[in-house]
C-alpha positions as CSV (number, residue, x, y, z in Angstrom):
1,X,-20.6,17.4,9.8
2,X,-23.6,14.6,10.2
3,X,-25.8,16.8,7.3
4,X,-22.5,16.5,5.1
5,X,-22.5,12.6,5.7
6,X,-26.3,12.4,5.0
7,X,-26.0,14.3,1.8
8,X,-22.7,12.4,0.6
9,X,-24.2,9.0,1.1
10,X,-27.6,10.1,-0.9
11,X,-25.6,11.4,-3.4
12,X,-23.7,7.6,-3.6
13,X,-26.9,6.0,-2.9
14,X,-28.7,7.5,-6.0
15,X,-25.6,7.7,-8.5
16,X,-24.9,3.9,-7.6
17,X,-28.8,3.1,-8.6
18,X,-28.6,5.2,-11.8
19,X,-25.4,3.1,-13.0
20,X,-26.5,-0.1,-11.6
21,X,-30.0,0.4,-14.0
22,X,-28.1,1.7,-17.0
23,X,-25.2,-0.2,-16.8
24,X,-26.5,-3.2,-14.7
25,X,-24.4,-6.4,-16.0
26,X,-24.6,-9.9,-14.5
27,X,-21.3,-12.4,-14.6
28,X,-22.7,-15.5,-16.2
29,X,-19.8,-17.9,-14.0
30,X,-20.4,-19.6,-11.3
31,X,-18.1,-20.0,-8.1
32,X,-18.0,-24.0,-8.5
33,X,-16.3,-23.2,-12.1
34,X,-14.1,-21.0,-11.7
35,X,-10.6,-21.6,-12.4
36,X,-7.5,-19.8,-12.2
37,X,-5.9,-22.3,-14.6
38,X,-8.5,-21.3,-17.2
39,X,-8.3,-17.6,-17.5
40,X,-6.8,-16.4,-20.4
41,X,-7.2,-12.7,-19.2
42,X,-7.1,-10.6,-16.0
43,X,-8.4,-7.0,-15.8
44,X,-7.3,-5.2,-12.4
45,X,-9.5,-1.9,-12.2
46,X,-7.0,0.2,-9.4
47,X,-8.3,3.7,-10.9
48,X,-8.6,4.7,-6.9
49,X,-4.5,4.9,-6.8
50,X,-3.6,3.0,-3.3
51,X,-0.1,2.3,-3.2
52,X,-0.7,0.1,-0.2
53,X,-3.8,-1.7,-1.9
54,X,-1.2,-2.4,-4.8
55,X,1.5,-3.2,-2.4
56,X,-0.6,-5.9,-0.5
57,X,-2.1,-7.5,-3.7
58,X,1.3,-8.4,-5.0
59,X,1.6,-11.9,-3.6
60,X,-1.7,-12.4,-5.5
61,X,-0.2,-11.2,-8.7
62,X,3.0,-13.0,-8.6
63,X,1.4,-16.2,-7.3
64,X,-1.3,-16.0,-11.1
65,X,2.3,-14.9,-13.2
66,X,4.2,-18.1,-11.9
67,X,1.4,-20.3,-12.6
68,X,0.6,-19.2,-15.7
69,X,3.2,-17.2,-17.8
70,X,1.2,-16.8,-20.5
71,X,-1.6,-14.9,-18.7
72,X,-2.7,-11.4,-19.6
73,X,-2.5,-9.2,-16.6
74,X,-4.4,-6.0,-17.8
75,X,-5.0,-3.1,-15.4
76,X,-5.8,0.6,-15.3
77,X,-5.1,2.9,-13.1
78,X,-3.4,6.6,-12.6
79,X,0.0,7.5,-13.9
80,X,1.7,7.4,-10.7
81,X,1.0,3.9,-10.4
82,X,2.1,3.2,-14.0
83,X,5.7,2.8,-13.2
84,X,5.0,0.1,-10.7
85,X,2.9,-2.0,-12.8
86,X,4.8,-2.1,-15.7
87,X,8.3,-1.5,-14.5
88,X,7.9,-3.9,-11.0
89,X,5.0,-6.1,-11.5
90,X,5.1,-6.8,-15.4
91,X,2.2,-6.1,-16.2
92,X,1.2,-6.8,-20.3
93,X,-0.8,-3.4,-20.5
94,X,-1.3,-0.9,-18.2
95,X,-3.6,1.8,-19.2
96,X,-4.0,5.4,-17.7
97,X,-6.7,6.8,-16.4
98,X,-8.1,9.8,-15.6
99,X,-9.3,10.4,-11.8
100,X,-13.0,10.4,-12.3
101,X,-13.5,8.6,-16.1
102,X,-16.6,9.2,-17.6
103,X,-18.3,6.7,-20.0
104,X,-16.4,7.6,-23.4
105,X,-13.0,7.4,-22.0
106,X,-13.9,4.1,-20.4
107,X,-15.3,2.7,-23.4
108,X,-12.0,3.5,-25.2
109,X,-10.0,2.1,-21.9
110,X,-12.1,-1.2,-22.8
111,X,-11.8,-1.6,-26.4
112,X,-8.0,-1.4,-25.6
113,X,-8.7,-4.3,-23.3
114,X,-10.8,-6.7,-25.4
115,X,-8.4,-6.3,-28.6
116,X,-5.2,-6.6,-26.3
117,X,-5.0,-10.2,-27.3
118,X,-5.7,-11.7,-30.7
119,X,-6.1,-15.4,-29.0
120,X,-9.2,-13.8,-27.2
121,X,-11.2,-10.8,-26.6
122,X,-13.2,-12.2,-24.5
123,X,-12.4,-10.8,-20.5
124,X,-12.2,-13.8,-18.0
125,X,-12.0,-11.7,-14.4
126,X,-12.2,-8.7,-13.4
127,X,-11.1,-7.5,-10.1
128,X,-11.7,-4.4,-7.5
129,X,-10.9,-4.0,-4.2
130,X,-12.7,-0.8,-3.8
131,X,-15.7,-1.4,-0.8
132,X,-18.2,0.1,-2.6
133,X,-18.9,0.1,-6.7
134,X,-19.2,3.3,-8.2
135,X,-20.1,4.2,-11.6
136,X,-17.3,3.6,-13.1
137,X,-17.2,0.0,-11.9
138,X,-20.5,-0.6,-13.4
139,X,-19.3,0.6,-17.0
140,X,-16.1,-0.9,-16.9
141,X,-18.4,-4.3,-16.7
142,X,-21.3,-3.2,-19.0
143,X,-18.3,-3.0,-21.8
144,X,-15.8,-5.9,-20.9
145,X,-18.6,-8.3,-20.1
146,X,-15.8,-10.4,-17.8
147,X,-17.1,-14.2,-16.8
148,X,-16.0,-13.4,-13.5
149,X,-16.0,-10.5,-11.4
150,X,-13.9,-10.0,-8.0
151,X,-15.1,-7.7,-5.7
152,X,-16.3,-6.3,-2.5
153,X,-19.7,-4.7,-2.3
154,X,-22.5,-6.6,-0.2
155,X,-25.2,-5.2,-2.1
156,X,-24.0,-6.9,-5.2
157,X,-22.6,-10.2,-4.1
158,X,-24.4,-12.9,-5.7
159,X,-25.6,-11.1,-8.8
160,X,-22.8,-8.2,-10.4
161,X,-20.4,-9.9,-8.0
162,X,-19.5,-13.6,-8.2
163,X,-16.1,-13.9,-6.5
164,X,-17.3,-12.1,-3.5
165,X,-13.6,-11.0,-1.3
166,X,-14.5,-9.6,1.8
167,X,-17.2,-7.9,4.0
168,X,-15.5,-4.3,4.3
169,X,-17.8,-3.4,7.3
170,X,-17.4,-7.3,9.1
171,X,-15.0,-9.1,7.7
172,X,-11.2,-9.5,10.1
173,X,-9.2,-11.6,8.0
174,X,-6.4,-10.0,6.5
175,X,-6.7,-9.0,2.6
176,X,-4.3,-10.8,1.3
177,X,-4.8,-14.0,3.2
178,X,-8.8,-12.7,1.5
179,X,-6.6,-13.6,-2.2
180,X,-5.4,-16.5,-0.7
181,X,-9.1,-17.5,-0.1
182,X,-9.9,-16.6,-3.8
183,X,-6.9,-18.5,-5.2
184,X,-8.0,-21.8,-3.4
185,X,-11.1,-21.1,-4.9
186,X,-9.1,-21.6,-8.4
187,X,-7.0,-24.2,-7.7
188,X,-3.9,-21.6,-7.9
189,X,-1.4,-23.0,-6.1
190,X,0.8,-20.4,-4.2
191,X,3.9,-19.7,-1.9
192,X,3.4,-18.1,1.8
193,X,2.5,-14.5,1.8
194,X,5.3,-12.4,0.7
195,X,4.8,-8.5,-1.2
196,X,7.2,-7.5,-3.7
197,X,9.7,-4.8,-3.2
198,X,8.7,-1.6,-5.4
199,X,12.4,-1.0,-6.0
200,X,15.1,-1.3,-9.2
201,X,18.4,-1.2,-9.1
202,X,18.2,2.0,-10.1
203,X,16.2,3.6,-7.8
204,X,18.2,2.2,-4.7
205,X,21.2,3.4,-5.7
206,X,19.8,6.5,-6.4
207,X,18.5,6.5,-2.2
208,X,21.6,5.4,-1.6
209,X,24.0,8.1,-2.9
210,X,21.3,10.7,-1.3
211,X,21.5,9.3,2.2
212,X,25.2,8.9,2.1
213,X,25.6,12.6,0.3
214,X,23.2,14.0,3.2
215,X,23.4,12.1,6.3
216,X,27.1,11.4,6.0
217,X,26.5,7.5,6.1
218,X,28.5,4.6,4.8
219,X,25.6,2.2,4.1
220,X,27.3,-1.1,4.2
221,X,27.1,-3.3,0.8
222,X,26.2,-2.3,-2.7
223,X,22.6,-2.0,-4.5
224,X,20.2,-4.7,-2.8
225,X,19.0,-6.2,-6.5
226,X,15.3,-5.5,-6.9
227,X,14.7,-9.5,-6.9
228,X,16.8,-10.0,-3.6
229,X,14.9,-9.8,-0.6
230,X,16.1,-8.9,3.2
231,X,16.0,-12.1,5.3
232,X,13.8,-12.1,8.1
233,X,16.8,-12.6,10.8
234,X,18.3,-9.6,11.7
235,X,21.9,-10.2,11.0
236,X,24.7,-9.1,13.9
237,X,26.7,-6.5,14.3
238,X,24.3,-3.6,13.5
239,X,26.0,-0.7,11.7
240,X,26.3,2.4,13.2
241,X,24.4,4.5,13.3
242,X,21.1,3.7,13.3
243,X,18.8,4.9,10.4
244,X,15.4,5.4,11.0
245,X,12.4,6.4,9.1
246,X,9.3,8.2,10.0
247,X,6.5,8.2,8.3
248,X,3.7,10.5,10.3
249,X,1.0,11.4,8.4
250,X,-1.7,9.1,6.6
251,X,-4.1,10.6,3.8
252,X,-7.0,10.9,7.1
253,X,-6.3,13.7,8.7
254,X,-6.9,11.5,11.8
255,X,-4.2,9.5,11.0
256,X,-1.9,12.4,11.3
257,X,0.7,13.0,14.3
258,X,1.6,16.8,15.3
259,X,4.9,18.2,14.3
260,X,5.9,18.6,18.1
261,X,4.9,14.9,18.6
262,X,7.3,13.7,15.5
263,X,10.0,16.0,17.3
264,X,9.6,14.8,20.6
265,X,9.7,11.1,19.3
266,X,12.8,12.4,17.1
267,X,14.6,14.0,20.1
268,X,13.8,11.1,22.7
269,X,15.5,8.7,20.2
270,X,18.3,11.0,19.1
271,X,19.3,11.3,22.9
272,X,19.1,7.7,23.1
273,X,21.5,7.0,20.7
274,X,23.3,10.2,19.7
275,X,24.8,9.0,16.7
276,X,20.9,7.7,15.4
277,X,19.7,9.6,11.8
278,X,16.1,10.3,10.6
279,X,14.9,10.4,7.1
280,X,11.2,12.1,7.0
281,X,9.0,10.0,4.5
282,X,7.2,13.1,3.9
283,X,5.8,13.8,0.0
284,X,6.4,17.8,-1.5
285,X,2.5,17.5,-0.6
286,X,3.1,17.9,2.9
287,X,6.1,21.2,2.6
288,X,3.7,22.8,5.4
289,X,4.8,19.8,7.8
290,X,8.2,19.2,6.8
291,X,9.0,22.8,7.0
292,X,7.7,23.0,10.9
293,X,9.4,19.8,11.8
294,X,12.9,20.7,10.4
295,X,12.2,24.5,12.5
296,X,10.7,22.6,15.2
297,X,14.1,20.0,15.5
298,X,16.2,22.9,14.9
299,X,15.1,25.1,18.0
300,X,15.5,22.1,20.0
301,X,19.1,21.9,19.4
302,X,19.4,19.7,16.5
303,X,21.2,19.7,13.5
304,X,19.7,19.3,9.6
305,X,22.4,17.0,8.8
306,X,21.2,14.9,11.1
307,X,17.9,14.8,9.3
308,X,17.2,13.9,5.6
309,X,14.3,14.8,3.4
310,X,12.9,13.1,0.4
311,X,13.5,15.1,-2.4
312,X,11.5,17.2,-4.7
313,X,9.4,14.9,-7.3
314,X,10.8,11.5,-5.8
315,X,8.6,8.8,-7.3
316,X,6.9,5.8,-5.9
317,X,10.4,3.9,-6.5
318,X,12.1,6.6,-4.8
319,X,10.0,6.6,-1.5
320,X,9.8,2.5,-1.5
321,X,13.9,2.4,-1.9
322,X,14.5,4.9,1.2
323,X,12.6,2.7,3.2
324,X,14.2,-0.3,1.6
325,X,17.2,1.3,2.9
326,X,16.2,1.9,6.8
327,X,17.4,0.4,9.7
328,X,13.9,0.6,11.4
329,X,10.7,2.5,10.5
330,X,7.8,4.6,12.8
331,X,4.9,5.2,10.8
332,X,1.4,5.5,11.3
333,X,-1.2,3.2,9.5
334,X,-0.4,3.9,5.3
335,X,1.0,2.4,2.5
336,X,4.6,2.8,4.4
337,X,3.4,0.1,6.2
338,X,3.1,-2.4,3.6
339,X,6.2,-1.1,1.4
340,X,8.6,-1.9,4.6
341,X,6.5,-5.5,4.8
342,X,8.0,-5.8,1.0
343,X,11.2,-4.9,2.3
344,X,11.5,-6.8,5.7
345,X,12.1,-3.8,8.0
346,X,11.6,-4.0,11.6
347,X,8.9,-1.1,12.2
348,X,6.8,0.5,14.7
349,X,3.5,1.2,13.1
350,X,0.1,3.3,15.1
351,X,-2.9,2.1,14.3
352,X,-6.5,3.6,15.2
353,X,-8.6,1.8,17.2
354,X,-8.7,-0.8,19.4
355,X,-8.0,-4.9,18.9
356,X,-11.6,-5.3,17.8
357,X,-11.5,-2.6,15.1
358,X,-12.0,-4.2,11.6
359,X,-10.3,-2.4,9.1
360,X,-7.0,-1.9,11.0
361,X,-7.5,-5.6,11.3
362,X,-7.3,-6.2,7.7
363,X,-5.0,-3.7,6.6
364,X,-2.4,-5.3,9.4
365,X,1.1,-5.5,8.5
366,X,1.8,-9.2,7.2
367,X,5.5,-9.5,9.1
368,X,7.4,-11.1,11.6
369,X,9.3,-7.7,12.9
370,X,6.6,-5.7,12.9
371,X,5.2,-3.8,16.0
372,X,1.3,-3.1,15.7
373,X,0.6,0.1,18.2
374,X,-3.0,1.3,19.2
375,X,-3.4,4.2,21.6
376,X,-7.3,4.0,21.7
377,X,-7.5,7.3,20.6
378,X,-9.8,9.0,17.7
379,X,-7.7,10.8,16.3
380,X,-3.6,10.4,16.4
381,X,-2.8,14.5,17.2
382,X,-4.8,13.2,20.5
383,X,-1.9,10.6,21.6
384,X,0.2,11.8,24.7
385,X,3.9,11.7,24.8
386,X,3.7,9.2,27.5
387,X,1.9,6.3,25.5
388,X,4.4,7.0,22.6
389,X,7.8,8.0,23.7
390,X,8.4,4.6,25.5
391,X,7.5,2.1,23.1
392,X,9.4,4.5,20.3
393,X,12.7,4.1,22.6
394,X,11.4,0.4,22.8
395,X,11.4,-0.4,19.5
396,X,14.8,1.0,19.3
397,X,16.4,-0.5,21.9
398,X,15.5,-3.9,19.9
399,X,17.2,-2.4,16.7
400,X,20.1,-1.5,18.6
401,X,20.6,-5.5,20.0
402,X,18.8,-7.2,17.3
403,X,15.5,-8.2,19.9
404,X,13.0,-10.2,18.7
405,X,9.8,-8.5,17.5
């Protein structure tokens, strides 16, 4: 394992030094100059794919679209995020890109860009969030030439960076409060942080008729509209019963519980409060899982209709809108955790780690009812039963009488 980290980070070292000579490009703006108030155009470069990176930078993009209507908000990125970009955030072009573009297809990706807008070519900021520029990064500014460029990698701070963000490897501070930083820097003016929902209309009905169909549940109300947000009070009396989600398994495979874990947790809840139902915030990727927890739940006595799955080919607005939808969520550290933040629901979220760990520091959920939980373990298929099961049946309890969090 050590040789395959040795030959990875020579292979990053000596790809980023071959872009950085051929494609080497120097922001000519200064940090005393810039302002948000005289950009014209905004480039997001997202071609990574993070939901939760996207989800956590939308108080950031609302907070430029307010100010300045007449902004264009450019980005590119992979189709899945498409949809959230255009359809949510309202975006003036998103482009698509391929996973790994090479430099034709990002040339092409940039002439789009500079003739997007016949009042200016010219590219005023361009922003990453990625820790560490890759080629691509380097091409994308060789082509758009942007005054400004946002970004995160200490070796180029100073030179390819000028709006440095944060120090992935030392910084705390949360990232968005890290935009907040970057917006003073502007002069943008902005409201406290708040994400915005990845839901339509649409798409929560759509949740909606599945979980009543499946789970047998009158969900009080009609369609939440995609604009209207759940207030931070928990409102009294709780309908019954109790929906909760569970979302167990991050892209690491450290941040992954076992299937008998999710059980256990599902069982010790479920004989809490009989009448509680579980939807599994598990993607098609993850059949392997979802299949052993349904035959794991259903050996110990319980009953598939007491359980829902997301359905085959549910979208981005499909996953956000069943977590829209919960009464309370358990997940592990993942873009779950920020898309219940959008949403205001109470949740229960494992981190790695300890207090002092710096990236579960800055990837912290930014709400009032939400429950950070750090087992001090390496990897989450390590956690006993005894560290989780009790502040699982915790959490609940505070569902069930509207605690504080």
């Amino acid at each position: 394992m050590a040789l395959k980290h040795v030959f990875f980070n020579l292979r990053d070292n000596l790809r980023f030094n071959w872009a950085k000579h051929k494609f080497g490009f120097i922001p000519e703006g200064t940090e005393a100059d810039f302002r948000f108030a005289e950009l014209k155009k905004v480039v997001v470069l997202k071609l990574d794919g993070k939901l939760g990176d996207t989800e956590v930078m939308t108080h950031f993009y609302s907070a430029m679209r307010k100010a300045q209507p007449r902004l264009l908000l450019c980005v590119v990125c992979p189709q899945h995020l498409v949809p959230i970009y255009k359809d949510i955030l309202g975006f003036d072009l998103v482009l698509t890109s391929s996973r790994k573009p090479k430099e034709d297809e990002i040339k092409k990706l940039c002439a789009q860009i500079l003739n997007a807008d016949p009042r200016s070519t010219n590219v005023d900021l361009v922003v990453t969030t990625e820790p560490r520029f890759r080629p691509r990064d380097f091409i994308f500014d060789y082509y758009l030439k942007p005054r400004y460029v946002a970004g995160c990698d200490v070796r180029l701070k100073g030179s390819s960076i000028n709006l440095f963000l944060f120090d992935p490897d030392r910084d705390t501070q949360r990232v968005s409060a890290c935009f907040c930083d970057l917006m003073d820097k502007g002069g943008l003016s902005y409201e406290p942080i708040a994400y915005v929902p990845f839901v339509t209309e649409e798409s929560l009905a759509k949740a909606r008729s599945s979980i009543q169909k499946d789970l047998g549940l009158e969900l009080a109300g009609s369609a939440t509209s995609a604009e209207q947000q759940k207030p931070l009070s928990l409102p009294l009396p709780l309908p019954l019963p109790l929906l909760i989600g569970i979302n167990p398994c991050g892209a690491p495979s450290a941040r992954r519980f076992t299937v008998e874990m999710v059980c256990s947790i599902m069982q010790h809840l479920h004989q809490q409060r009989p009448e509680t139902r579980f939807v599994l915030l598990l993607p098609e990727s993850m059949a392997d899982f979802r299949n052993g927890l349904v035959s794991a739940w259903e050996s110990a006595g319980g009953n598939t209709n007491e359980v829902l799955l997301l359905p085959e080919k549910s979208s981005i607005m499909d996953f956000a809108s069943y977590i829209h939808l919960l009464d309370g969520l358990i997940t592990v550290d993942t873009a779950a955790v920020h898309l219940a933040c959008a949403s205001k629901v109470p949740q229960l979220a494992f981190y790695l780690g300890d207090e002092h760990t710096v990236e579960d520091k800055r990837w912290a959920p930014v709400s009032p009812v939400a429950q950070v939980v750090q087992p001090h373990v390496d990897m989450l298929s390590d956690v006993s039963s005894e560290s989780v099961l009790p502040v699982c049946s915790e959490f609940v309890s505070k569902l069930s009488s509207r605690g504080q969090f």
